[in-house]
N, CA, C and O of each residue as an XYZ file, in Angstrom:
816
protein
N     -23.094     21.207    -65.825
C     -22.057     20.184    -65.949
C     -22.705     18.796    -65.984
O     -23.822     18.640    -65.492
N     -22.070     17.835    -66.524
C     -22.800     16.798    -67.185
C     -22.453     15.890    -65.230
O     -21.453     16.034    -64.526
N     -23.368     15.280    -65.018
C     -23.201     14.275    -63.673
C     -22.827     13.580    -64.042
O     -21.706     13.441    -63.554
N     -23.152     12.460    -65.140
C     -23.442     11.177    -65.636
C     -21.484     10.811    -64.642
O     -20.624     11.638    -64.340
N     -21.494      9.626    -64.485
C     -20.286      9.359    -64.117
C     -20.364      7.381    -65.118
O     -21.309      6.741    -65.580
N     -18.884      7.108    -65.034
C     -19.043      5.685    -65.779
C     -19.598      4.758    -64.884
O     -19.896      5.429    -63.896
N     -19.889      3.640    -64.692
C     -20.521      2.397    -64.540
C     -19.231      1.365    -63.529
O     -19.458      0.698    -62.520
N     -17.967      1.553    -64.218
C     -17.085      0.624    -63.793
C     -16.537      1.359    -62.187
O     -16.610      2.507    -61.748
N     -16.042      0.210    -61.686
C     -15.091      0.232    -60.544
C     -13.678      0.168    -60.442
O     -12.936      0.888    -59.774
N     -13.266     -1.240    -61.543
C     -12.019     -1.106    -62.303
C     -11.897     -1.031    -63.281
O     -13.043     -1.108    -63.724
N     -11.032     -0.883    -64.327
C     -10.995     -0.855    -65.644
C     -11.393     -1.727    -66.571
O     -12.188     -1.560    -67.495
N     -10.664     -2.854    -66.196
C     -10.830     -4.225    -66.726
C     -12.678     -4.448    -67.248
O     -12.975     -4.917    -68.347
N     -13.828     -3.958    -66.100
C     -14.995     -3.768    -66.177
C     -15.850     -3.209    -66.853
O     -17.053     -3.456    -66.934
N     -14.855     -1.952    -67.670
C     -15.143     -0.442    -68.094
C     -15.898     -1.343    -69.797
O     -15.750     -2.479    -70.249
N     -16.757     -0.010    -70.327
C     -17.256     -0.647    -71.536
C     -16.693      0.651    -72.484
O     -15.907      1.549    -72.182
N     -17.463      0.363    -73.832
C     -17.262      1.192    -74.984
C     -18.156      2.257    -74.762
O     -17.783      3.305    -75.288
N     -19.164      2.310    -74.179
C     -20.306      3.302    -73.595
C     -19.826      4.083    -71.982
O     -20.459      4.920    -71.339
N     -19.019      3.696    -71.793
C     -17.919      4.060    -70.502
C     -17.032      5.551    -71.067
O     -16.914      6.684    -70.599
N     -16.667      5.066    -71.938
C     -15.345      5.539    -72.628
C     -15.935      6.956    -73.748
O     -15.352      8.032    -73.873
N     -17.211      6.542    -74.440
C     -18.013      7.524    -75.028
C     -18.318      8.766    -74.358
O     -18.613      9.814    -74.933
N     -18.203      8.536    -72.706
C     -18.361      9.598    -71.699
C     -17.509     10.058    -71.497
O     -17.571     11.287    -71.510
N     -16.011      9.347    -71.145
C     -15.197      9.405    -70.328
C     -14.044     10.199    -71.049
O     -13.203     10.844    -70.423
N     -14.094     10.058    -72.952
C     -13.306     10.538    -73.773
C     -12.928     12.360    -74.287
O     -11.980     13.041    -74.677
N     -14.118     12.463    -74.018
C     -14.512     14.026    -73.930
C     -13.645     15.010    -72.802
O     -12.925     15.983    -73.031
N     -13.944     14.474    -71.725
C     -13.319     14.843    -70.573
C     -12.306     15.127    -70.614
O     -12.004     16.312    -70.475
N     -11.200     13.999    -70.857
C     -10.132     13.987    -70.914
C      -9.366     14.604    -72.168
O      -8.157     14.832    -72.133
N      -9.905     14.774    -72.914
C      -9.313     15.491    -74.627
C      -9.653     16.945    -74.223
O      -8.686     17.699    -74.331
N     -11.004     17.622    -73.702
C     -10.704     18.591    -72.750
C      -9.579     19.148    -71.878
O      -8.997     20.231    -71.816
N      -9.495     17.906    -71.185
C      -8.364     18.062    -70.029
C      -7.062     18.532    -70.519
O      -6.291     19.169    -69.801
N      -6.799     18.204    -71.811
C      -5.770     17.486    -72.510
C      -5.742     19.123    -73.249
O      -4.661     19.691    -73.093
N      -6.476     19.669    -73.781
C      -6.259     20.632    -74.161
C      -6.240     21.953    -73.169
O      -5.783     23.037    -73.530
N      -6.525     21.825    -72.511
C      -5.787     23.265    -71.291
C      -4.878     22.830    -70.727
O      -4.857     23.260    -69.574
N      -3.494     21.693    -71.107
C      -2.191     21.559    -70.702
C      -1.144     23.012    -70.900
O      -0.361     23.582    -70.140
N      -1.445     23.176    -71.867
C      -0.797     24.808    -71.733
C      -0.904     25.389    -70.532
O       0.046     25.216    -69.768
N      -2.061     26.213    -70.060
C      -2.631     26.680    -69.443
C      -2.225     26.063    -68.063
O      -2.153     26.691    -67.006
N      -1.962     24.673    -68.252
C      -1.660     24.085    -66.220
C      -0.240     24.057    -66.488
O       0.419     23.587    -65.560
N       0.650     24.565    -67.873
C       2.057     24.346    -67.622
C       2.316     25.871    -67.263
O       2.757     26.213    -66.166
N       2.008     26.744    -68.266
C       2.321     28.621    -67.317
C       1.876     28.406    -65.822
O       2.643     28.524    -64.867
N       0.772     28.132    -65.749
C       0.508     28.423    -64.261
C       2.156     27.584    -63.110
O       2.876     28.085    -62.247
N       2.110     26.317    -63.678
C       3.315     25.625    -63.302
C       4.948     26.155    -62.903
O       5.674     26.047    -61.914
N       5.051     26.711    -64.113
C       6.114     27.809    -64.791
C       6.369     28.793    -63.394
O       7.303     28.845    -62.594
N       4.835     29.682    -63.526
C       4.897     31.047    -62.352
C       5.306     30.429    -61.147
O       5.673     31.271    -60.328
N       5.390     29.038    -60.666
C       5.392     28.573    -59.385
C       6.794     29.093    -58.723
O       7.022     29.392    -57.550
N       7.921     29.104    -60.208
C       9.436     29.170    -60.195
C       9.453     31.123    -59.578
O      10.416     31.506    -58.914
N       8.588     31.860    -59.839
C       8.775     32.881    -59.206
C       8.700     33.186    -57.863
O       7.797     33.862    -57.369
N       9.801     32.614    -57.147
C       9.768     33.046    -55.335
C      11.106     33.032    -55.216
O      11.779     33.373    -56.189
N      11.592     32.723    -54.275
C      13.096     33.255    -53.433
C      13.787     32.662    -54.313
O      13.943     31.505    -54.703
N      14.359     34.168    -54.670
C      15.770     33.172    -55.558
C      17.132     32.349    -55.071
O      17.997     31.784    -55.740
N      16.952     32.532    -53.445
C      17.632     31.144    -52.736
C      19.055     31.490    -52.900
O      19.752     30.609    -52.396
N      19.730     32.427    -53.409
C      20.887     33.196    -53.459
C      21.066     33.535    -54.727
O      21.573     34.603    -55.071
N      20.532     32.363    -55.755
C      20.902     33.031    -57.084
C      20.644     34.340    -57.517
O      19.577     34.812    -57.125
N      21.657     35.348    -58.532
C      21.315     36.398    -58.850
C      20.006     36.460    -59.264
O      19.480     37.549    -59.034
N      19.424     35.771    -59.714
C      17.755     35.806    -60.136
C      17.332     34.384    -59.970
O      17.815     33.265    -60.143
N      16.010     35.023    -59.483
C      15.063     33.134    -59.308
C      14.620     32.321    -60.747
O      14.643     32.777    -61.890
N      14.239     31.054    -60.323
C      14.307     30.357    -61.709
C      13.313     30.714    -62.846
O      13.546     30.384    -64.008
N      12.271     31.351    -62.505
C      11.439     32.243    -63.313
C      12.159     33.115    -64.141
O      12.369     32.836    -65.322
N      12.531     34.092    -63.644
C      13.557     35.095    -64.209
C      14.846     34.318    -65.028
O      15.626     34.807    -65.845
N      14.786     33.183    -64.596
C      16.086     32.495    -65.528
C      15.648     31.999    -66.629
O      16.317     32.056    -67.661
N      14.258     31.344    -66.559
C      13.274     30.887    -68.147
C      13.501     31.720    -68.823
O      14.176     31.655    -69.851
N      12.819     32.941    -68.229
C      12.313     33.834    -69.381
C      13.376     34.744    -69.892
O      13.096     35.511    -70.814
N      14.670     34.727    -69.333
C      15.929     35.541    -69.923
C      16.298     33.855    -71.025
O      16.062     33.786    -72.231
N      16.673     33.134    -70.491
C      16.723     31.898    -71.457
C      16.309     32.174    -72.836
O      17.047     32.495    -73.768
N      14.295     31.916    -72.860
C      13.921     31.818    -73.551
C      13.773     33.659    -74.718
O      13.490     34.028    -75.858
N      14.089     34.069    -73.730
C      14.304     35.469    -74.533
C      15.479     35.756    -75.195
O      15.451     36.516    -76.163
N      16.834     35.102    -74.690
C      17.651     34.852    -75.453
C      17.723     34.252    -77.103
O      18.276     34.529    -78.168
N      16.998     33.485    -76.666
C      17.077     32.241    -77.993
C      15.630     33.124    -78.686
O      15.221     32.841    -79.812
N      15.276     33.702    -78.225
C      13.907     34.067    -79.066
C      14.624     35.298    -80.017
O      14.348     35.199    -81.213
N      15.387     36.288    -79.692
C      16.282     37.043    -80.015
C      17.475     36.678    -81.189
O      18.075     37.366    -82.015
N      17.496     35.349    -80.853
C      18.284     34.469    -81.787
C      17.956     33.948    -83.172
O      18.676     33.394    -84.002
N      16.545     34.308    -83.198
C      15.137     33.395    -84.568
C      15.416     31.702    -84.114
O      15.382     30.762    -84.907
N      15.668     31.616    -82.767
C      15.509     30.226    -82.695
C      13.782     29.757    -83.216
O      12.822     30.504    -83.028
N      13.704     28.669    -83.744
C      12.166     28.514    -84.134
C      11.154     28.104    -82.725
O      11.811     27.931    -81.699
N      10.458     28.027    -82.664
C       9.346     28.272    -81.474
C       9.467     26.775    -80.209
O       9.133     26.708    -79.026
N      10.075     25.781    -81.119
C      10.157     24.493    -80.459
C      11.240     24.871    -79.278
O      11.164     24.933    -78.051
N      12.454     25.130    -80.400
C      13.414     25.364    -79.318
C      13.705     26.508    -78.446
O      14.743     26.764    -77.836
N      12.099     27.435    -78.526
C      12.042     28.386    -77.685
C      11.700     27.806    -76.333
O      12.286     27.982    -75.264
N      10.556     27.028    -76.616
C       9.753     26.453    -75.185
C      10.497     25.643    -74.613
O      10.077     25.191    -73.548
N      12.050     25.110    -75.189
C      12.695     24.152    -74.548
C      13.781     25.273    -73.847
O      14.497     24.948    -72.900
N      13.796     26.400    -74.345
C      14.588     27.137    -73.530
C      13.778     27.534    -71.962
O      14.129     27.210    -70.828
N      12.635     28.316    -72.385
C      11.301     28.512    -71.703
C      10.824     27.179    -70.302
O      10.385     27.164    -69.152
N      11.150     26.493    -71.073
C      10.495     25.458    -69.345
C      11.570     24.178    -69.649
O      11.249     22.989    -69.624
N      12.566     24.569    -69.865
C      14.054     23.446    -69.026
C      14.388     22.916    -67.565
O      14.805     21.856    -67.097
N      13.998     24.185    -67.056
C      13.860     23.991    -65.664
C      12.603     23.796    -65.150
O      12.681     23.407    -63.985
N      11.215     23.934    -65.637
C      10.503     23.830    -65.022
C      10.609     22.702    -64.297
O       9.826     22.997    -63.394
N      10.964     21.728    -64.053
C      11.134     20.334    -63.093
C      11.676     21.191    -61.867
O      11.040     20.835    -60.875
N      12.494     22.066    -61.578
C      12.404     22.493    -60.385
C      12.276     22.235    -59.225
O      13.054     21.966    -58.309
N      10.497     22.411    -59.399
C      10.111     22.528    -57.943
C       9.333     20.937    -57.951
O       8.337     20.855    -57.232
N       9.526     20.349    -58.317
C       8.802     19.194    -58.217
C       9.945     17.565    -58.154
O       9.895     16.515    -57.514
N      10.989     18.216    -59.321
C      12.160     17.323    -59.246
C      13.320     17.409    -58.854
O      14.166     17.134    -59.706
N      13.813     17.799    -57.497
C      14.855     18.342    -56.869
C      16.197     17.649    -57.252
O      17.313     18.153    -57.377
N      15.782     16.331    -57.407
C      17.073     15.531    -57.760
C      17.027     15.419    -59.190
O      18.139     15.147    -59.644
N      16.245     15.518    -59.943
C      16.324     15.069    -61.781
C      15.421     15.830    -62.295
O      14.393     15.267    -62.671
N      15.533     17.347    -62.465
C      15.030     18.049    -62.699
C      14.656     17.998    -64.100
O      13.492     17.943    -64.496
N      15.861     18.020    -64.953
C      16.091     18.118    -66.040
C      15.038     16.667    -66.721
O      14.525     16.812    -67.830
N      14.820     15.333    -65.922
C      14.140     14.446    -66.085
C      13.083     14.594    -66.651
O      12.656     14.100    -67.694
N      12.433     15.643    -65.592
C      11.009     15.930    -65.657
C      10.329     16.915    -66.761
O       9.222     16.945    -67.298
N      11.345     17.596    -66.837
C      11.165     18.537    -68.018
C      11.179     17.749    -69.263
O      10.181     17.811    -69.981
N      12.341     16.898    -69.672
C      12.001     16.034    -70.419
C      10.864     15.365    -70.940
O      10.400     15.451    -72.077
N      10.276     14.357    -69.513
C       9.096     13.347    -69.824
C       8.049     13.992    -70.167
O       7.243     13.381    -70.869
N       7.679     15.705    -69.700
C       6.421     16.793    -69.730
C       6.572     16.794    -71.245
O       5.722     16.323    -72.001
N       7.616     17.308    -71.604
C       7.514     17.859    -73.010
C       8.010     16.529    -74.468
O       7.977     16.625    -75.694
N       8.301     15.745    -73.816
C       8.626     14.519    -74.881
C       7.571     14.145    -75.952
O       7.928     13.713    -77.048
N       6.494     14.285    -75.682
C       5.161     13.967    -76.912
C       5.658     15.442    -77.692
O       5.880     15.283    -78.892
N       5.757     16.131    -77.437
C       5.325     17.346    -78.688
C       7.319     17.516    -79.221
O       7.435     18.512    -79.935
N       8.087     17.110    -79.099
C      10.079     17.457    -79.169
C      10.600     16.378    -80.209
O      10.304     15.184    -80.161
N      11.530     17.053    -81.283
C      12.132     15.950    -81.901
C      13.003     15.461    -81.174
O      13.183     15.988    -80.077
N      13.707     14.446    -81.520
C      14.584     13.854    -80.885
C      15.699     14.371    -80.281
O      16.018     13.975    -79.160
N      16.577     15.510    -81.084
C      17.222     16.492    -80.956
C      17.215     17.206    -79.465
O      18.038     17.212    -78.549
N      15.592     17.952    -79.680
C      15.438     18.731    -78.538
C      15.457     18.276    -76.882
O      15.799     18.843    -75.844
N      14.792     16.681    -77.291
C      14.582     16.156    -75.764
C      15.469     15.429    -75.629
O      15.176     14.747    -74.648
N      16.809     14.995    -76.166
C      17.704     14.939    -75.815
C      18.509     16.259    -75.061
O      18.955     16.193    -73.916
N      18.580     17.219    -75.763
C      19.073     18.432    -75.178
C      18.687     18.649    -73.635
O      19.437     18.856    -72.681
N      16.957     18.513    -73.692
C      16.352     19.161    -72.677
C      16.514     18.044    -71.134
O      16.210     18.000    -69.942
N      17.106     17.390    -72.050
C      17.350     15.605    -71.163
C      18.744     15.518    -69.989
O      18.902     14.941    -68.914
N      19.481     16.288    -70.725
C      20.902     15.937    -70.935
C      21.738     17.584    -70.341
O      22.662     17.564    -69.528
N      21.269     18.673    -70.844
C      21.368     20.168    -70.623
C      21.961     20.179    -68.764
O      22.977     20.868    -68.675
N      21.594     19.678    -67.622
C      22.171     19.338    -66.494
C      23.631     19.327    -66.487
O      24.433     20.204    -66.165
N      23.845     17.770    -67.046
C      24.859     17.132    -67.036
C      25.632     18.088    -67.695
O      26.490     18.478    -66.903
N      25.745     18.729    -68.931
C      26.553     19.949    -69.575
C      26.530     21.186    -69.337
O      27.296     21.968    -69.901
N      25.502     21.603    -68.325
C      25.897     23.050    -67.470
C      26.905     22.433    -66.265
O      27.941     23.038    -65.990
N      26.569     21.303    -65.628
C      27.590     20.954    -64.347
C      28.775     21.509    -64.522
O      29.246     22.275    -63.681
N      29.654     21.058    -66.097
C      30.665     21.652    -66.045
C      30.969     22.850    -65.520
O      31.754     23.139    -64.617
N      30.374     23.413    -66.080
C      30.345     25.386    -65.543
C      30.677     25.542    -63.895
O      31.058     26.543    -63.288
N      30.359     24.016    -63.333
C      30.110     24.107    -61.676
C      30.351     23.363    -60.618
O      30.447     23.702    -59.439
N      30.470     22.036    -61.249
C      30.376     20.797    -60.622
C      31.520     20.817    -59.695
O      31.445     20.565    -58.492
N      32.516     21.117    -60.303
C      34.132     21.524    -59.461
C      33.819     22.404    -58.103
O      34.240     22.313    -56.950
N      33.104     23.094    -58.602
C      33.199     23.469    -56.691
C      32.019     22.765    -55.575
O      31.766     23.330    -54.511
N      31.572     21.895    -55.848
C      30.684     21.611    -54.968
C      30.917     19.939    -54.695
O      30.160     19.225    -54.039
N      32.017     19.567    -55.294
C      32.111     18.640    -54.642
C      32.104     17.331    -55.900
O      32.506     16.219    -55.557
N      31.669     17.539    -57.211
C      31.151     16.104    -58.036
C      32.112     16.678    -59.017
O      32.839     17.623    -58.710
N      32.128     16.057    -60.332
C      33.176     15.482    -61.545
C      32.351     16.450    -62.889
O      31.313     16.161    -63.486
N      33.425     17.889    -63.101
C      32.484     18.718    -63.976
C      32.689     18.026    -65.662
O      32.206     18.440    -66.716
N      33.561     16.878    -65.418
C      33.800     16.256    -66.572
C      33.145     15.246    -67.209
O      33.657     14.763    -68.219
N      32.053     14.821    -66.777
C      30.570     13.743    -66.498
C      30.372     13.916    -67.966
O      30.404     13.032    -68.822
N      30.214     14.884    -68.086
C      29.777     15.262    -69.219
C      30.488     14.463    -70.739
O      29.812     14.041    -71.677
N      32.031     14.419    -70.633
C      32.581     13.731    -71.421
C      31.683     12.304    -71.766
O      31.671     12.128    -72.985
N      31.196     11.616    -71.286
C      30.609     10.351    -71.435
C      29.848     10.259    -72.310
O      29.755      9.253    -73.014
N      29.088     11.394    -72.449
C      27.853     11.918    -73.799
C      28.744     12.669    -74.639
O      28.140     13.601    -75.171
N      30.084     12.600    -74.989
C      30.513     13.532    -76.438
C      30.427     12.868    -77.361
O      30.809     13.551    -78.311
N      30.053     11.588    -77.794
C      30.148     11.215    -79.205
C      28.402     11.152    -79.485
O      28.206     10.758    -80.635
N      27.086     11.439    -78.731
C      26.271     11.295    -79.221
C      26.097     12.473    -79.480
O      26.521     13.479    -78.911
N      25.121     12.285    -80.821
C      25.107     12.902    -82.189
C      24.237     14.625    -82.042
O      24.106     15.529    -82.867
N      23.799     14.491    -80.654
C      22.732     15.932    -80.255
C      24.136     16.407    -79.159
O      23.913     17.517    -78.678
N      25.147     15.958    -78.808
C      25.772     16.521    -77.539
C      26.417     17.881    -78.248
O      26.618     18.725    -77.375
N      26.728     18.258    -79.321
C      27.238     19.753    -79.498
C      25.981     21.141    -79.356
O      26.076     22.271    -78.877
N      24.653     20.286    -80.128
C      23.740     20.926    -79.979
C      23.099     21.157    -78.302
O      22.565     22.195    -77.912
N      23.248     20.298    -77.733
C      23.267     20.648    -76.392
C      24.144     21.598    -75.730
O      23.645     22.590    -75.198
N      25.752     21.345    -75.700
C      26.602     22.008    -75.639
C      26.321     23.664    -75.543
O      26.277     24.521    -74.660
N      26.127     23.562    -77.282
C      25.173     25.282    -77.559
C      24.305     25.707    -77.053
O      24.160     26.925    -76.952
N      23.343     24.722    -76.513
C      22.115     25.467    -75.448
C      22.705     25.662    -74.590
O      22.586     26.858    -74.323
N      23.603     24.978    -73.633
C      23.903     25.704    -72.247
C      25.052     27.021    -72.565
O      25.086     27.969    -71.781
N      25.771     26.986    -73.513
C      26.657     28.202    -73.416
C      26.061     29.010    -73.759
O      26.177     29.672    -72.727
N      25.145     29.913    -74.684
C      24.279     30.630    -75.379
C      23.008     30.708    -74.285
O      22.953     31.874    -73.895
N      22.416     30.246    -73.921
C      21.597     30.077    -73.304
C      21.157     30.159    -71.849
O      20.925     31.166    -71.180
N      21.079     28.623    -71.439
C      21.246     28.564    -69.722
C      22.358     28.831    -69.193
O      22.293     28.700    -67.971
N      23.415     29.168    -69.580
C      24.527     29.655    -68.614
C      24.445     31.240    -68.574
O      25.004     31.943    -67.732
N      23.295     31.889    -70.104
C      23.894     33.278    -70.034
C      22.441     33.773    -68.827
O      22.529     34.919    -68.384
N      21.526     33.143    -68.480
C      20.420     33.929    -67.905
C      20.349     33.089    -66.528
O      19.760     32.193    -65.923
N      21.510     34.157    -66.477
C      21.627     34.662    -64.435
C      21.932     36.283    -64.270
O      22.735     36.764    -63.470
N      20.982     37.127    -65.354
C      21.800     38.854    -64.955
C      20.436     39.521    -64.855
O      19.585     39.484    -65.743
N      20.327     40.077    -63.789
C      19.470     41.022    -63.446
C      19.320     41.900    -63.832
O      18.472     42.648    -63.347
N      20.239     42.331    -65.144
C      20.288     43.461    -65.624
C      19.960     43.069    -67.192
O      19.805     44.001    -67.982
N      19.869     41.949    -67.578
C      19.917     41.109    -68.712
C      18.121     41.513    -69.215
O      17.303     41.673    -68.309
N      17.685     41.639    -70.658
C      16.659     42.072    -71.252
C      15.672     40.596    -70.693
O      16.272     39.522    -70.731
N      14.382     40.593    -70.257
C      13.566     40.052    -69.642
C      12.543     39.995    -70.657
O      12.430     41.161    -71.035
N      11.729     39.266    -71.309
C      10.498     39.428    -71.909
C       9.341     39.067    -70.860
O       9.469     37.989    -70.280
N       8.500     39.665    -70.630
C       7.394     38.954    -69.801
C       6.818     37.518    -70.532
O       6.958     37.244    -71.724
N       6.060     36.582    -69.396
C       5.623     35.171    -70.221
C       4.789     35.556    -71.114
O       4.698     34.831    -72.105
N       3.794     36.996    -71.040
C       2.821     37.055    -72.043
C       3.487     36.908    -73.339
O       2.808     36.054    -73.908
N       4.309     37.214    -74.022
C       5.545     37.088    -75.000
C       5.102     35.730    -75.537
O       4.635     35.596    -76.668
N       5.313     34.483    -74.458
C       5.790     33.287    -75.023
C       4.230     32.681    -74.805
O       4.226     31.524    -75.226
N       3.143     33.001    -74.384
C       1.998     32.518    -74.125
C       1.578     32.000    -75.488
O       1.389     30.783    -75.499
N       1.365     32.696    -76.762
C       0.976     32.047    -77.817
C       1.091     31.066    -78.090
O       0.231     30.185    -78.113
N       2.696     30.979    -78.481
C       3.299     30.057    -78.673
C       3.793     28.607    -77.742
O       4.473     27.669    -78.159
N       3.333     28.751    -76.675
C       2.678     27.656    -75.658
C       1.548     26.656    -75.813
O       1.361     25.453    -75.629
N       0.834     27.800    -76.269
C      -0.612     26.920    -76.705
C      -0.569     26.498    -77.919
O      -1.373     25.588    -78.121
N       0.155     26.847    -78.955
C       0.344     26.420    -80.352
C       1.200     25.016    -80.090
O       0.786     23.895    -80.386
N       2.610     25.346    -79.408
C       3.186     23.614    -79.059
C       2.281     22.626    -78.602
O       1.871     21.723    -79.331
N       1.787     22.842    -76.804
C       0.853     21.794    -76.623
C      -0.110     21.679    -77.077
O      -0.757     21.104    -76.202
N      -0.904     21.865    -78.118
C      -1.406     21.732    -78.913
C      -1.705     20.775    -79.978
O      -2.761     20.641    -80.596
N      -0.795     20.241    -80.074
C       0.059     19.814    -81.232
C       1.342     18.338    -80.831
O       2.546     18.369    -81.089
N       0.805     17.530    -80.361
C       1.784     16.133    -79.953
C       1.830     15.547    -81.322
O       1.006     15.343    -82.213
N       3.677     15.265    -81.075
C       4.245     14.479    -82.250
C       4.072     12.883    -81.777
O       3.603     12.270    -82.736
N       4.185     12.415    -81.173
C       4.021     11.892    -81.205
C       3.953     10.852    -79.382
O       4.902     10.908    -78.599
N       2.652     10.018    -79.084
C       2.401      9.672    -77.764
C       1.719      8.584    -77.924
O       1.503      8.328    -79.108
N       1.112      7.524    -76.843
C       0.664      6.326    -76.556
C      -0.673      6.851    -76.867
O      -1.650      6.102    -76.884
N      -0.745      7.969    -77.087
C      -2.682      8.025    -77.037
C      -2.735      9.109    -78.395
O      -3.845      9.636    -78.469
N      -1.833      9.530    -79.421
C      -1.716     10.306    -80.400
C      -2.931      9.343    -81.504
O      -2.680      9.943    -82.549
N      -3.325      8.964    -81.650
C      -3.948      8.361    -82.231
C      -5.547      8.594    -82.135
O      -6.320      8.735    -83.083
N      -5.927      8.603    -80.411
C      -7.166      9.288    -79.945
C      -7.539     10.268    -80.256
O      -8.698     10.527    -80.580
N      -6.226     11.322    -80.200
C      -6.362     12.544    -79.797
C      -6.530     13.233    -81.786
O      -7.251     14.084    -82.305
N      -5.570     12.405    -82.263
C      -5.978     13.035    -84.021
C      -7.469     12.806    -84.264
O      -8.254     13.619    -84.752
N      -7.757     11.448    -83.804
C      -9.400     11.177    -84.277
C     -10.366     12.274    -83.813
O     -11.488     12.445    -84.289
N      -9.928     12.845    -83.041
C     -11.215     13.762    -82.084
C     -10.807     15.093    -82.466
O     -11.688     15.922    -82.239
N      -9.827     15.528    -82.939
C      -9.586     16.533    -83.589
C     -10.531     17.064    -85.027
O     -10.983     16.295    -85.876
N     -10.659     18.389    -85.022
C     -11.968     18.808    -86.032
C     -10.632     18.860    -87.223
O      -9.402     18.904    -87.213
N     -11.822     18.821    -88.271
C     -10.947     18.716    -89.943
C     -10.091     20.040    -90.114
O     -10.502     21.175    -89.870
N      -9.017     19.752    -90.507
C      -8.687     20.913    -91.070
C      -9.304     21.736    -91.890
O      -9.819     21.057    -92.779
N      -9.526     22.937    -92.049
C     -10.342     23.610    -93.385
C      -9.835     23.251    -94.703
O      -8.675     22.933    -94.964
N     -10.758     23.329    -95.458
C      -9.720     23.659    -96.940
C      -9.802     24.972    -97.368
O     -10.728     25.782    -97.419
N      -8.597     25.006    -97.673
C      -8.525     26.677    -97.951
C      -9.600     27.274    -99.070
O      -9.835     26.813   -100.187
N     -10.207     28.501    -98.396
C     -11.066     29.206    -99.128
C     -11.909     28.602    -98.769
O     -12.465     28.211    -99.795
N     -12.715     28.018    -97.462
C     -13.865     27.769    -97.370
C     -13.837     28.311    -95.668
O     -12.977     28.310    -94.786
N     -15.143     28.719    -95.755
C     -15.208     29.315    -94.140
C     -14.294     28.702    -92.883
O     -14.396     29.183    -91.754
């Protein structure tokens, strides 16, 4: 493993010979995000806390739903880790899932994956005390039916224990093919430059 460490203390200090070191690392780092989001994912497998199934078991009926559906692969992984905020965002779950997956989602999706909360509440909100009608406030923007459809089809149908399960190995490919692949981010620009050429077809 390389020792070398940078020179600076703060940033402001840091050089172009700083960064020649420091760039590698992190585009590394940057590419086993897959890999630290499954591991992330499995965290959701423990007490399902009363629900008929824990939130693990709720991804992957989710995302097995919609995979069953020929949903295309984007809006698989948004079925697939909706909840992952979970265990980390107790109060704005749906937040977090968002901000994780916002570089690689059209607009469409991370709205959905944004917003998907507020339009399952209905299903619930009435008995616990809050307004399952919240939701009305977002009906005229232009992704709220497509949202709509994710939670009825979707996150409302994977709570059955008896419901077809795909294991994550299923969706693993196609994990690493999304993060893989940012549409667009504050550092998309780095990350294309350091990227190897595409082939041209018919050459090794």
């Amino acid at each position: 493993m390389n020792s070398r460490t940078a020179r600076f203390t703060r940033i402001q200090d840091s050089s172009k010979e700083d960064w020649a070191l420091l760039l590698p690392h992190d585009i590394a780092l940057a590419k086993q995000l897959a890999s630290r989001v499954i591991d992330h994912l499995k965290l959701l497998d423990g007490d399902a806390g009363g629900y008929p199934v824990n939130r693990y078991i709720h991804s992957l009926q989710a995302a097995t739903l919609a995979l069953k559906d020929g949903r295309d692969e984007e809006y698989v992984v948004c079925a697939l880790l909706h909840d992952i905020g979970d265990s980390l965002g107790s109060y704005n779950h749906a937040d977090i899932a968002a901000a994780m997956l916002s570089p690689f989602l059209s607009e469409a999706n991370l709205w959905m994956v944004q917003n998907h909360a507020i339009l399952q509440g209905f299903n619930f909100f009435h008995h616990i005390g809050m307004d399952r009608n919240m939701r009305d406030a977002l009906k005229d923007h232009p992704h709220y039916a497509r949202t709509e459809e994710f939670v009825a089809l979707y996150d409302n149908e994977a709570f059955d224990p008896a419901r077809e399960t795909l294991p994550l190995s299923q969706f693993e490919p196609m994990l690493h093919r999304f993060f893989a692949a940012p549409k667009h981010s504050l550092y998309k620009s780095v990350i294309d430059s350091a990227a190897p050429p595409t082939p041209t077809p018919g050459t090794p």
